[in-house]
C-alpha positions as CSV (number, residue, x, y, z in Angstrom):
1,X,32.6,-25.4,28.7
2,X,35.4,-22.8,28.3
3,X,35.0,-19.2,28.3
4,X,37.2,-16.3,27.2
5,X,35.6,-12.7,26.8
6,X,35.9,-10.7,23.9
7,X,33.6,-7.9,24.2
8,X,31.7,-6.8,26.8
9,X,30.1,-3.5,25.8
10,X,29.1,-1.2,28.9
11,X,26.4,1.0,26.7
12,X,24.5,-1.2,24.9
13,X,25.3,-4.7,26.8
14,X,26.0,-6.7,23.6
15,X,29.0,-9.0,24.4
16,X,31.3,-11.2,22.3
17,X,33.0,-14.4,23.9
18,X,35.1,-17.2,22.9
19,X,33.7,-20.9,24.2
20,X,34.6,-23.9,23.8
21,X,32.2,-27.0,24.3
22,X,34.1,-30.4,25.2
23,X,33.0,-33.3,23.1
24,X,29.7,-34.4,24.6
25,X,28.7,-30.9,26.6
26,X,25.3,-29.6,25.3
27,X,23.4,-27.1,27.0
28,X,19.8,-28.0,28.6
29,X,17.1,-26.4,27.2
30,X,17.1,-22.7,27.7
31,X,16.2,-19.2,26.6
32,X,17.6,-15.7,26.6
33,X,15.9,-12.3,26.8
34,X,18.9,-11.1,24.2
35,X,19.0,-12.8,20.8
36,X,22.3,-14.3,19.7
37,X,24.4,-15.9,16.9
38,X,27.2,-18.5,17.3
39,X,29.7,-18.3,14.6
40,X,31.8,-21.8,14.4
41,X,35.6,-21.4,14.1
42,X,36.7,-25.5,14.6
43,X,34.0,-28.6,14.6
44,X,30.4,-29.1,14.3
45,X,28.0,-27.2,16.4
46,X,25.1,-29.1,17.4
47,X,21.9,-27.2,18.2
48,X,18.3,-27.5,17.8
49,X,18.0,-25.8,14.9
50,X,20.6,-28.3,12.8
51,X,24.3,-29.4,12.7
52,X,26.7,-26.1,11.9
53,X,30.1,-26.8,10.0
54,X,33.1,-24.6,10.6
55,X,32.5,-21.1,8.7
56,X,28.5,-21.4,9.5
57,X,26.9,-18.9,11.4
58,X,23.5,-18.9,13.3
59,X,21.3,-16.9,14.7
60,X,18.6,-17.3,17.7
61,X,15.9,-14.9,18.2
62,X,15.0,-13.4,21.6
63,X,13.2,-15.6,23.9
64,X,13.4,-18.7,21.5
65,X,14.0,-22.2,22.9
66,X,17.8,-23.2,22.2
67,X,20.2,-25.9,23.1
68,X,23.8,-26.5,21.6
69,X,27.2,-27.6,22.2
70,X,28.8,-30.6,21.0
71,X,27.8,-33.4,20.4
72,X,30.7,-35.6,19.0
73,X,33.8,-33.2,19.0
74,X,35.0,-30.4,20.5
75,X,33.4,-27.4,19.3
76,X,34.8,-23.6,19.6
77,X,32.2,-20.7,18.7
78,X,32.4,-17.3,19.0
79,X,29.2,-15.9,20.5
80,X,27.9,-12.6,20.0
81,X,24.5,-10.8,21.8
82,X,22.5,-8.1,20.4
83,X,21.7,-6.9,24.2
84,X,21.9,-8.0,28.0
85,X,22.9,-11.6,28.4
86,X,20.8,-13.8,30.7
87,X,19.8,-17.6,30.8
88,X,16.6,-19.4,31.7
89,X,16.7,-23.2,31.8
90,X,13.8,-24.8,30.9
């Protein structure tokens, strides 16, 4: 996974980054304390919620349990937090 950030905003935390999953690299199970959306720019995002063509956005509330990536191409997002970002693998 490839990371480039955007945003990272010292008032209210939110942040915006650039990633990039490899072919094959999900993410375990996890939550975050923040919500966040994924907005695909190239490929097929893969998450729990459903398969996410370029143009598709989605959204994860706080707390809820996620996992995404891709699954069988390369996959570049931007990602965007309402708050704080943390992880929590399940």
């Amino acid at each position: 996974m490839y990371e480039q950030y955007l945003l990272n905003d010292e008032d209210t935390k939110m942040m915006i980054k650039q990633i990039l999953y490899p072919k094959g690299t999900i993410t375990p199970w996890h939550t975050h304390d923040c919500a966040h959306g994924m907005y695909v720019l190239e490929g097929v995002l893969h998450t729990n919620l459903g398969d996410f063509d370029k143009g598709s956005f989605v959204w994860f509330k706080e707390g809820s349990k996620a996992f995404h990536g891709g699954k069988d191409e390369d996959v570049e997002v931007l990602f965007i937090t309402n708050k704080e970002f943390n992880i929590h693998y399940i």
